[in-house]
C-alpha positions as CSV (number, residue, x, y, z in Angstrom):
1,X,125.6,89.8,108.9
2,X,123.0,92.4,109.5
3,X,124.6,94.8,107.3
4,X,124.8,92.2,104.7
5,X,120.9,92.4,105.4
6,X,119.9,95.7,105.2
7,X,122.2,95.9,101.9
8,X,120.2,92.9,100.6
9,X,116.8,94.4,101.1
10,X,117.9,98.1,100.0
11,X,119.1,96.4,96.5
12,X,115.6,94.5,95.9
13,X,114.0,97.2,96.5
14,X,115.8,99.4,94.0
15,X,115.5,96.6,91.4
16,X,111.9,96.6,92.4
17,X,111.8,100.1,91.6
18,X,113.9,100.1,87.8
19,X,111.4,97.3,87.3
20,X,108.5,99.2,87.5
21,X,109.4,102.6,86.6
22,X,109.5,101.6,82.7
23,X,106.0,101.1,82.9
24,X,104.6,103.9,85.5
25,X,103.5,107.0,84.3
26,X,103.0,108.8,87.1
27,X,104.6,109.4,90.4
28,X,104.2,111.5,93.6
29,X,106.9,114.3,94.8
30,X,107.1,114.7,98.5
31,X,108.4,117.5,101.5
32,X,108.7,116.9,104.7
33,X,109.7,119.1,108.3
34,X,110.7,116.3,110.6
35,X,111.5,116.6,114.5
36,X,114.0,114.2,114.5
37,X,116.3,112.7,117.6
38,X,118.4,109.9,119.2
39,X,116.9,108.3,121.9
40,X,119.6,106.0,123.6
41,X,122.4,105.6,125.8
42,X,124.9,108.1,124.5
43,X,124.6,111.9,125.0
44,X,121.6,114.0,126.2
45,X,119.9,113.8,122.8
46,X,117.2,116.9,122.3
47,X,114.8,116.9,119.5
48,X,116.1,118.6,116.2
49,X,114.5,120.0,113.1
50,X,115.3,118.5,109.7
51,X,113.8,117.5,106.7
52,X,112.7,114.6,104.0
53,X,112.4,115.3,100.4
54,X,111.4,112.4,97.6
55,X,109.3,111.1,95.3
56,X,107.1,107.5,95.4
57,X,106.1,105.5,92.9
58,X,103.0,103.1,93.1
59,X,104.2,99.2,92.6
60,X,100.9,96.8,92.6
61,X,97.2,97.0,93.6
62,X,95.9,94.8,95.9
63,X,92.3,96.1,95.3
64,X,91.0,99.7,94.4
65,X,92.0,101.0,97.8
66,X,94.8,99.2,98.9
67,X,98.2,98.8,97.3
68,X,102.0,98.8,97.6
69,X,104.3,102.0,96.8
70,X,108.4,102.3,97.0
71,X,109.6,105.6,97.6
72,X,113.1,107.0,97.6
73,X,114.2,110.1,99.4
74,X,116.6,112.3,101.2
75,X,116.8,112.5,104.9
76,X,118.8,115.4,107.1
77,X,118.3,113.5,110.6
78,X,120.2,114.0,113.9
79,X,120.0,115.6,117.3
80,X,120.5,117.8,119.4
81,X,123.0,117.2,122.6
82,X,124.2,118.8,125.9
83,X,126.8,117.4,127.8
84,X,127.3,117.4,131.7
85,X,130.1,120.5,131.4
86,X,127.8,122.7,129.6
87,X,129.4,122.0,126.0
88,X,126.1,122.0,123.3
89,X,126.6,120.4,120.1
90,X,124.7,119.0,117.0
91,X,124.6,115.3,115.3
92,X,123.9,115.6,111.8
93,X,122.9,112.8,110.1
94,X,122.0,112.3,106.3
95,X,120.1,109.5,104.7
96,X,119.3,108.2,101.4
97,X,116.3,106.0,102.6
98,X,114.4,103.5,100.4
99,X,110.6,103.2,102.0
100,X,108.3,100.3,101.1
101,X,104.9,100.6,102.6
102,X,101.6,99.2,102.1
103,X,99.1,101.9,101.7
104,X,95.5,101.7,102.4
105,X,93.6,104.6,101.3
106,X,89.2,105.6,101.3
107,X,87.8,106.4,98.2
108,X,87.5,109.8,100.3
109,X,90.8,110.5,100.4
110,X,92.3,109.5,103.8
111,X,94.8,107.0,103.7
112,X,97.0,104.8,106.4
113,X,100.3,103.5,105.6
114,X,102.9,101.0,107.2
115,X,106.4,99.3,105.7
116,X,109.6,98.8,106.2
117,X,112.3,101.5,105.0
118,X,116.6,100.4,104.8
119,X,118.2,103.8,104.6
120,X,122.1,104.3,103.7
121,X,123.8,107.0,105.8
122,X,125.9,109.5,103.1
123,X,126.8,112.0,105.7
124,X,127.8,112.6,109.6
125,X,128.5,115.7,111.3
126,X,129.3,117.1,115.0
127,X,128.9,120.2,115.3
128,X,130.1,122.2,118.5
129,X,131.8,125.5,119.3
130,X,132.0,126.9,115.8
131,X,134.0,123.4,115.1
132,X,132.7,120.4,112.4
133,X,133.7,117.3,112.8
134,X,133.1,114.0,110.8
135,X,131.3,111.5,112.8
136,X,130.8,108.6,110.6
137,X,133.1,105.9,112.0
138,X,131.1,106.6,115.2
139,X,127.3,105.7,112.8
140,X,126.7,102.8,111.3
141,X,126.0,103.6,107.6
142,X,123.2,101.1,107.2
143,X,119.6,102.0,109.2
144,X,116.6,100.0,109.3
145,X,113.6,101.6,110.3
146,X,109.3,100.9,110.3
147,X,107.6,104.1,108.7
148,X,104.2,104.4,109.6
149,X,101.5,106.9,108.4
150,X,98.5,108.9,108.2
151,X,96.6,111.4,105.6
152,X,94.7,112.9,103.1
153,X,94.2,113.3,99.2
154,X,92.7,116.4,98.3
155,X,91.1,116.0,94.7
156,X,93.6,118.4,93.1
157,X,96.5,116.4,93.5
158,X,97.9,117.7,96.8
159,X,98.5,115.7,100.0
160,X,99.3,115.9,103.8
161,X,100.5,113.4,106.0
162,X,102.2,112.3,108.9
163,X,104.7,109.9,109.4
164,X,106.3,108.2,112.2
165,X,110.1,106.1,111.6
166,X,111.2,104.3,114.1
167,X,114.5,103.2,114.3
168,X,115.5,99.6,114.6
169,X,119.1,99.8,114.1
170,X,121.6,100.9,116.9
171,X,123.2,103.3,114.5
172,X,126.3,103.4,116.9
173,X,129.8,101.9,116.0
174,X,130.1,100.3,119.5
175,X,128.0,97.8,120.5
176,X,127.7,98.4,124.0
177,X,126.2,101.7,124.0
178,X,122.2,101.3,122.1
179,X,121.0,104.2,119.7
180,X,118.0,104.9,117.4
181,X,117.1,107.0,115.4
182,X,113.6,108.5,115.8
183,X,112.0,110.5,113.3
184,X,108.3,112.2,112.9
185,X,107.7,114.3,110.1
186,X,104.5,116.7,108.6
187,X,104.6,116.6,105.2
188,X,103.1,117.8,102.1
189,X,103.1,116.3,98.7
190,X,101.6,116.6,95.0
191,X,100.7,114.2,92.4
192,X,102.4,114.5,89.0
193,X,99.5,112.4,87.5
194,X,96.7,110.5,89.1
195,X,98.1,108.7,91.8
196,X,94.4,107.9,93.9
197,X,93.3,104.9,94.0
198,X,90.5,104.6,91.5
199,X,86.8,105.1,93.0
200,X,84.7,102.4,92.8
């Protein structure tokens, strides 16, 4: 039932995106460093470095400074682990996420952001010991998460942010034992056209 969910909303949201992209003109590419991990019940999860890369598009205006914007991107995600006899390892985990978010932004600059994001997991890797294993029938392949943001517009285009995605989904294949993913990421981005909202 609650993949059945997530699959729902991640289709709206890409018809919501064909939709509009006939009639947007411009767009906004993004790059992010995340610190990514998977706090929970299985392993001794450590913080990890990965990355986001993506464009958005703008959907609808509420007013001048305020407005909705869908987003697609890719996300390497995972975490770091050490068991009890010493062994270290690394969870790799790669996402194509769909964000929608609400965006309020000054006509300043600054801007706040909040949504929801279904992501589809592509990829799953355990890495240990010079050995790779594929992990996906231990991760679910649907996520759920709440991106929430922070940042600025510089007049020329060029953006920084941060994010914060909590996870909602225990991305494990068995029920009994709970994990999340977590992600918080420093980005930059850059306007292909106008994407501000338009000053009063």
């Amino acid at each position: 039932m609650k993949t059945r969910f997530y699959l729902i909303i991640m289709v709206v949201i890409i018809m919501i995106i064909s939709q509009s992209c006939a009639h947007i003109e411009y767009g906004k590419l993004s790059v992010r460093i995340t610190n990514a991990s998977l706090p929970g019940e299985s392993e001794s999860y450590k913080n990890r470095i990965g990355a986001q890369a993506g464009i958005t598009f703008p959907l609808a205006n509420f007013s001048d400074v305020s407005g909705i914007t869908a987003g697609l991107n890719g996300s390497l995600q995972g975490a770091n682990y050490e068991e009890d006899n010493g062994l270290n390892g690394k969870v790799s985990l790669f996402y194509v996420n769909l964000p929608l978010v609400v965006r309020y932004q000054t006509p300043g600059g600054f801007y706040g952001e909040a949504g929801i994001q279904p992501g589809l997991l592509l990829s799953a890797k355990d890495k240990y010991n010079g050995i790779t294993e594929d992990y996906k029938d231990f991760v679910k392949k649907f996520d759920f998460g709440i991106p929430i943001g922070i940042g600025y517009e510089f007049k020329n285009n060029i953006g920084i942010g941060v994010r914060l995605i909590p996870g909602l989904t225990n991305i494990n294949t068995y029920d009994d034992i709970k994990d999340h993913n977590f992600v918080i990421g420093l980005g930059v981005s850059y306007t292909l056209r106008n994407i501000r909202m338009k000053e009063k």
